[in-house]
N, C-alpha and C positions, 0 to 999 in steps of 0.2 A: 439453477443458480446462474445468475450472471454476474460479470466481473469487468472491469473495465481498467485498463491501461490505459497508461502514457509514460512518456519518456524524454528526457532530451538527446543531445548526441553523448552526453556521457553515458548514457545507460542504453543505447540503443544495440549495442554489442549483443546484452544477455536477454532484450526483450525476445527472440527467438527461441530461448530454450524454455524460457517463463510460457510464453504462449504454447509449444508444447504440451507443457505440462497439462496446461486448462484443455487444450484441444481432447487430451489424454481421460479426463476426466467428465468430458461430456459439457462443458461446461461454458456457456454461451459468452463472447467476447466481443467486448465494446471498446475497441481500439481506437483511442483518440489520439495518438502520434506519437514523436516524430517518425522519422520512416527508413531517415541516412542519418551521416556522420556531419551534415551541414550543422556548424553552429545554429542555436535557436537559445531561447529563456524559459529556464525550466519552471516561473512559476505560472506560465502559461499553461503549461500541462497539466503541473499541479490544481490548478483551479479547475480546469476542465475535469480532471478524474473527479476530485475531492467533490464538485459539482452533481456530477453523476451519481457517488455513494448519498451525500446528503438529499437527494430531490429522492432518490428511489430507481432511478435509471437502470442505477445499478446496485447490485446486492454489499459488494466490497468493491475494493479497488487494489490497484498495486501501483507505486510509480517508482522510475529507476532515474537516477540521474548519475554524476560521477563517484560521488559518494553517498550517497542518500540523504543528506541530510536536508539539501537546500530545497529538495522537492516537497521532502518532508515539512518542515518548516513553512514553508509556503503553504501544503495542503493544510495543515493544524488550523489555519487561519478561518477556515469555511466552519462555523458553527455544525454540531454534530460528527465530526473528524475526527478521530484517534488514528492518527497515523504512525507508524511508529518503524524506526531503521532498523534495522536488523543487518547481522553480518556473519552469524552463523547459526545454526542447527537450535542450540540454545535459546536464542533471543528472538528463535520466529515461534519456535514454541511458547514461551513465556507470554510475547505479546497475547497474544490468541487465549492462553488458559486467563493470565491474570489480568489484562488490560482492556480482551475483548476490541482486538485494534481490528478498524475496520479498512483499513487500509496498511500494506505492507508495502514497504520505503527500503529499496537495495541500491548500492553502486556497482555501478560498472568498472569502475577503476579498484574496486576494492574485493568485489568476491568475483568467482568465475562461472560462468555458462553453469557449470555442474551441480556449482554449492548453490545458485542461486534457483536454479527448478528444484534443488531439493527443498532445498527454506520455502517456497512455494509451496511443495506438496506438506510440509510439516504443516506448514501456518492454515491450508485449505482443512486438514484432517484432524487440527487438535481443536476441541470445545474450547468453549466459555466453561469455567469451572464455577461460578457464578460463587454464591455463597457469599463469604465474606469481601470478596473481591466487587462482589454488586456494588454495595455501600461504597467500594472506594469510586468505582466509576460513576456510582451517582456524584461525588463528591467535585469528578471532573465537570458533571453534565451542570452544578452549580455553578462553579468557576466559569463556564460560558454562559450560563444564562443572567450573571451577573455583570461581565463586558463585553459578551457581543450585543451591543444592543441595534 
């Protein structure tokens, strides 16, 4: 599997325990930045991950910015993106069984180094529960094949 990150300087805090994790896991890493605490625009990143999962680059993605959302939001925009915030144990699992997010969206101002390589190893280890949840995600891959055009 390969995974590919980014981050702005809000998120650049916990990108070291997140790459852990994946190092932990065998799990080949497509680091597209940032790298310090210099200000930068988190939807640069976001495009570049969100870039990577949609072409194939990469398998998933993960992007952290200071609260996830803004990264997230920006990634959603790349056709084929489910990305989705999470901020605890709960909702990186959910994403993954019910939503099939192919990208996971942390803050750095909001969880910690700890929580967020856990929500990492959660979101890496729990399926796609498929079933009824297919249908709903097809229902997503409508709604983009309808305005992104």
């Amino acid at each position: 599997m390969k995974i590919a990150i980014g981050c702005d300087h809000g998120g650049v805090a916990i990108k070291p325990a997140v790459i852990e994790v994946l190092k932990s896991k065998n799990i080949e890493i497509v680091d597209k930045g940032c790298f310090d605490e210099s200000s930068v625009d988190y939807p640069d990143y976001a495009l570049s991950v969100a870039q990577a999962v949609a072409t194939g680059e990469a398998d998933k993605g993960i992007i952290l910015c200071g609260t996830g959302i803004g990264i997230s939001i920006a990634a959603n925009k790349v056709k084929g993106i489910r990305a989705a915030v999470c901020h605890d144990l709960f909702t990186a699992e959910m994403c993954a069984r019910h939503n099939d997010a192919n990208i996971l969206s942390m803050g750095g101002r909001i969880v910690s180094s700890e929580l967020a390589a856990d929500m990492t190893r959660v979101w890496l280890d729990t399926p796609f529960d498929g079933g009824r949840h297919t249908a709903r995600v097809g229902k997503i891959t409508d709604i983009e094949n309808k305005y992104f055009k």
